[in-house]
N, C-alpha and C positions, 0 to 999 in steps of 0.2 A: 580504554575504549569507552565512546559512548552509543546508551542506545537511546534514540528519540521515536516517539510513537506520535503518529500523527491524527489528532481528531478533529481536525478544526472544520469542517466539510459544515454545510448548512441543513443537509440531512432531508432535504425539502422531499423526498421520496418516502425516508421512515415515517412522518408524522407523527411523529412521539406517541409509538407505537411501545405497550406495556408501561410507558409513562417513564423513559429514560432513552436515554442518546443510543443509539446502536451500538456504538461501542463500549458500553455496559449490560449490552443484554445477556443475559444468563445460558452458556452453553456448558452441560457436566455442573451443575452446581455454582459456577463460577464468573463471572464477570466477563466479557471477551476480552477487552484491554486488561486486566489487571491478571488475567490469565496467560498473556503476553510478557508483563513487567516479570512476574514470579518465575516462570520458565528462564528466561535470558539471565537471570541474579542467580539461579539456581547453578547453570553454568558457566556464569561469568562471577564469581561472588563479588570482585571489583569493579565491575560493571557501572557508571555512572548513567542513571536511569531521568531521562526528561519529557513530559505528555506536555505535546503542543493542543492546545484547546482554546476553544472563543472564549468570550468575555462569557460572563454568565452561569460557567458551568463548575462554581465552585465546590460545589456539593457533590460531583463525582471525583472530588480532585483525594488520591491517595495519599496518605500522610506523608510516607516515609519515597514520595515521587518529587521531583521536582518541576516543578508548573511554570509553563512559558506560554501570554496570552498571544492570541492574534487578531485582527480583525476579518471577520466574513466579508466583508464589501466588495475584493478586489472577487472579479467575474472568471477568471482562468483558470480551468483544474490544476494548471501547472503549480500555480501560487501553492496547492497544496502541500506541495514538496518543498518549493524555494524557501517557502516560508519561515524552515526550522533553519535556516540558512548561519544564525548570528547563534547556531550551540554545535556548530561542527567546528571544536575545538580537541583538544589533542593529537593522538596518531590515526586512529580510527574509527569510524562514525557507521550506525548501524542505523537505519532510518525505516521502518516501517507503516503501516496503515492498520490504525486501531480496529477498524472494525473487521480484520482477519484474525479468525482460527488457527493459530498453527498447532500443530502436532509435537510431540514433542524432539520428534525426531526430524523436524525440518528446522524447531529453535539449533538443535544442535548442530546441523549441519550449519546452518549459519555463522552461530556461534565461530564455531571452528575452524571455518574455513579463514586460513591466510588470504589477504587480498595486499595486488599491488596497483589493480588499475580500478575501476568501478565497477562492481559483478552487482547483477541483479538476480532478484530471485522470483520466481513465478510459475505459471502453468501454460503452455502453448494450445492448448485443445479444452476439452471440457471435460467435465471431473467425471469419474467413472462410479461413484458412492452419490452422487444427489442430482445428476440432469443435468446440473448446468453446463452449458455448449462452448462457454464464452470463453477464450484467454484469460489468466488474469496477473497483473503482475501485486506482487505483493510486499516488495522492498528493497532493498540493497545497501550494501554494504560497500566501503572505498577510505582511502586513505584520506586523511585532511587536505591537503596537498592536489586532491583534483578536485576537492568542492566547487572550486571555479569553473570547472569543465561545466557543471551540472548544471550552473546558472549561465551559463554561456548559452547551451543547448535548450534551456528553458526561452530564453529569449529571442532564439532562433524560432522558436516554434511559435510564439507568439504571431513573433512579422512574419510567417508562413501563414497564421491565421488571418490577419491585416489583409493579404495577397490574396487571399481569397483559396489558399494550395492544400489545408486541409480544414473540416471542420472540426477537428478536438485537440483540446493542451493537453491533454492526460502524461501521466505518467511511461505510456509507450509508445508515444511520441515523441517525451524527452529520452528512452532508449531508443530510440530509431534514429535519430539525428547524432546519437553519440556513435552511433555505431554502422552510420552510411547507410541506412535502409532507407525504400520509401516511406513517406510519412503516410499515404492514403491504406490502408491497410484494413478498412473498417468500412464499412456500409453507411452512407448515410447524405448531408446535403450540403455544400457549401454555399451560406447565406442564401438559403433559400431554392439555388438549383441542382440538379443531382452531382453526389460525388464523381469525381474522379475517379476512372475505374479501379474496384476494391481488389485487394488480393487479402488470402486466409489470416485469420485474426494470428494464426499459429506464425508467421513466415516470422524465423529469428534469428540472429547471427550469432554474433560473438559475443561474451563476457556473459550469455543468459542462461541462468542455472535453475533447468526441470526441477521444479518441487510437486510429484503425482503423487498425493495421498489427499489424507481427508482434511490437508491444510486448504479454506477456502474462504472468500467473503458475501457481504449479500447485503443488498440496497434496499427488496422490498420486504416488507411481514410474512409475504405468502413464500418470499427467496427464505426466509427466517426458517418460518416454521417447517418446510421441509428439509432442509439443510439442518436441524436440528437435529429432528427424528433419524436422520440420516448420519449424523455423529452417534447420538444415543446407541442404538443399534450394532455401533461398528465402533463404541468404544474403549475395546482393548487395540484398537489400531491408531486411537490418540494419543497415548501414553508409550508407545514401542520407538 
């Protein structure tokens, strides 16, 4: 099994905020991505561990990780995902997003969980420990054997973007299209005029698996520093 952790995002929201990539900031003592790598090894000890990152970021790169660069250039959040596309090799592939928190009890569930089709893992609502209102999806797990699905479905969502049919490539949008849901599902404007009528960021089907604890991520400093305080606080419920 491998897990890949993705950090390659341009970050243009942290502004090198505490003076390192988001997915280094310190939550519990510890690093948030490498707080990720240690968990997954701890219950997978065979675990093959790979951090996708831009060019440039050699000095957060962990010794005993193994480094896969990419280029920031390409404009589509989907890329974020496609990207680790050439290390989904073996039986199963565990692909994450560096800058989430998990728990130690949502690494596990993943961990552990058998998969035959693409299961994703995330939150439909907003976290009940720090405010945030928003969905979030935070990775997924699948056999080698339907990576293709996922680049298929990335590409669909592209030329829906092309069409003018939604405005975002994110990550639940490539589960929406794998899984026959509307793509318009989020508020907001295509190129320029209003969305397409939104329905709740929550609406999910199939293969998506509730992760509600204090597993969560965060874009801006001021998302940081309360979602901090807010693990801090309530951390014998990150380690359960």
């Amino acid at each position: 099994m491998r897990l890949v952790v993705l950090c390659g995002g341009q970050q243009s929201r942290w502004g090198n905020y505490l003076d390192v990539p988001k997915y280094m900031a310190p939550v519990l003592g510890e690093p948030v991505a490498v707080r990720t790598f240690r968990l997954f090894k701890e219950h997978c000890p065979d675990i093959e561990r790979f951090w996708v990152l831009p060019p440039g970021a050699e000095e957060f790169w962990p010794f005993d990780v193994q480094k896969f660069w990419i280029s920031t250039k390409k404009t589509h959040e989907s890329y974020k995902l496609t990207s680790s596309s050439k290390l989904w090799k073996g039986d199963t592939v565990i692909v994450v997003f560096g800058d989430v928190f998990f728990t130690e009890a949502a690494v596990k569930r993943i961990a552990e969980m058998p998969v035959t089709d693409i299961e994703w893992f995330g939150r439909r609502g907003g976290n009940k420990f720090n405010g945030n209102n928003g969905g979030e999806i935070f990775g997924l797990k699948f056999p080698v054997s339907e990576g293709n699905q996922i680049i298929r479905a990335a590409n669909k969502v592209r030329a829906a973007w092309q069409r003018g049919e939604t405005f975002r490539t994110k990550a639940w949008e490539i589960y929406r299209t794998l899984n026959g849901l509307p793509l318009m599902t989020h508020s907001g404007t295509v190129k320029g005029r209003p969305a397409i009528k939104a329905q709740p960021t929550w609406a999910v089907g199939e293969h998506f698996n509730e992760i509600d604890d204090l597993t969560d991520d965060f874009d801006l400093p001021r998302d940081y520093d309360g979602w901090k305080a807010a693990v801090e606080q309530n951390a014998l419920l990150a380690v359960g």
